[in-house]
N, C-alpha and C positions, 0 to 999 in steps of 0.2 A: 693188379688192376682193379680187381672187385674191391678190395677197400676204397683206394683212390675214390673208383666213381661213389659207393656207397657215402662216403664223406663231402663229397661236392654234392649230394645230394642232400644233405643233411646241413651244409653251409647253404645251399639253395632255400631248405626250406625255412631255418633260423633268418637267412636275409629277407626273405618273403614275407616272414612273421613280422620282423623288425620295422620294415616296410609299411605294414599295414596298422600296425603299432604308433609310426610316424603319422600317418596319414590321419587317424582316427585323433589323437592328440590334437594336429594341426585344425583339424575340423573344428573340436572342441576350443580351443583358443580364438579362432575365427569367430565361432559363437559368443562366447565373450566379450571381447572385441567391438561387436554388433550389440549388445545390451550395453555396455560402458558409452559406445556412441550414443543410442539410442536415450540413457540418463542424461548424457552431457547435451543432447537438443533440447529434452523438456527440461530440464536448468536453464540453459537459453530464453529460453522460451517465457519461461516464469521469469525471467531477470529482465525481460521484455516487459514485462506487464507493470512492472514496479516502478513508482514515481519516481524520479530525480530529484536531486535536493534543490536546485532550482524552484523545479515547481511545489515543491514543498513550501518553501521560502516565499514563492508567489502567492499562493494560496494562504501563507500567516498573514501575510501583506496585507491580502485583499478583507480577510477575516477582520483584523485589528481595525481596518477604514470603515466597513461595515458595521462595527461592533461603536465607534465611537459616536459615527452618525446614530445608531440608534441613541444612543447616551445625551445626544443632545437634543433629539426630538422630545425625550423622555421630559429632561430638564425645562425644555421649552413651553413643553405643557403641564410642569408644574408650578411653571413661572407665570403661566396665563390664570392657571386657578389663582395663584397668589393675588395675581392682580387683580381678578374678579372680588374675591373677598373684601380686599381692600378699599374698594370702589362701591360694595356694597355695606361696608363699615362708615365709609363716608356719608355715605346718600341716609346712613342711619342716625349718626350725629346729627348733619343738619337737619335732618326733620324731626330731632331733639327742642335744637336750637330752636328752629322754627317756632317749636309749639310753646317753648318756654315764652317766647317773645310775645305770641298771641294771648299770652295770659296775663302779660304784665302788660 
């Protein structure tokens, strides 16, 4: 009978061990578990904050319409100097002319 119990005693304390072996693993995996959550919110989170290609596409949109306007305010106002020049190439001829005339 002294072995018996002396061996149930010893499967007691191996199961016990075993036991808290389990427990202390399972904790550990828990933990884990809890940081992989924890990466996969702030990945969320960051894929939250990143544009769509939508608005991406919106945003070239808007870019290229603003960029052409500029292009032809540009053009506009180098078409107005042309024309000043030219208006004052004229105004220089005939007061060429003019003065030719007054001499003859």
């Amino acid at each position: 009978m002294a072995v018996l119990a002396e061996r149930d005693a010893r499967y007691s304390e191996r199961l016990h061990a075993q036991e808290e072996n389990v427990r202390t693993a399972l904790t550990a995996t828990e933990r884990r578990f809890e940081s992989v959550n924890e990466f996969r919110a702030t990945l969320a989170d960051q894929a939250a904050r990143f544009a769509t290609i939508d608005q991406v596409e919106a945003l070239r949109t808007t870019v290229n319409i603003l960029q052409d306007r500029v292009n032809k305010a540009e053009g506009g106002r180098q078409g107005l100097s042309s024309g000043w020049a030219i208006l004052v190439g004229l105004v220089g001829v005939v007061g060429v002319v003019v003065a030719l005339l007054a001499r003859l």
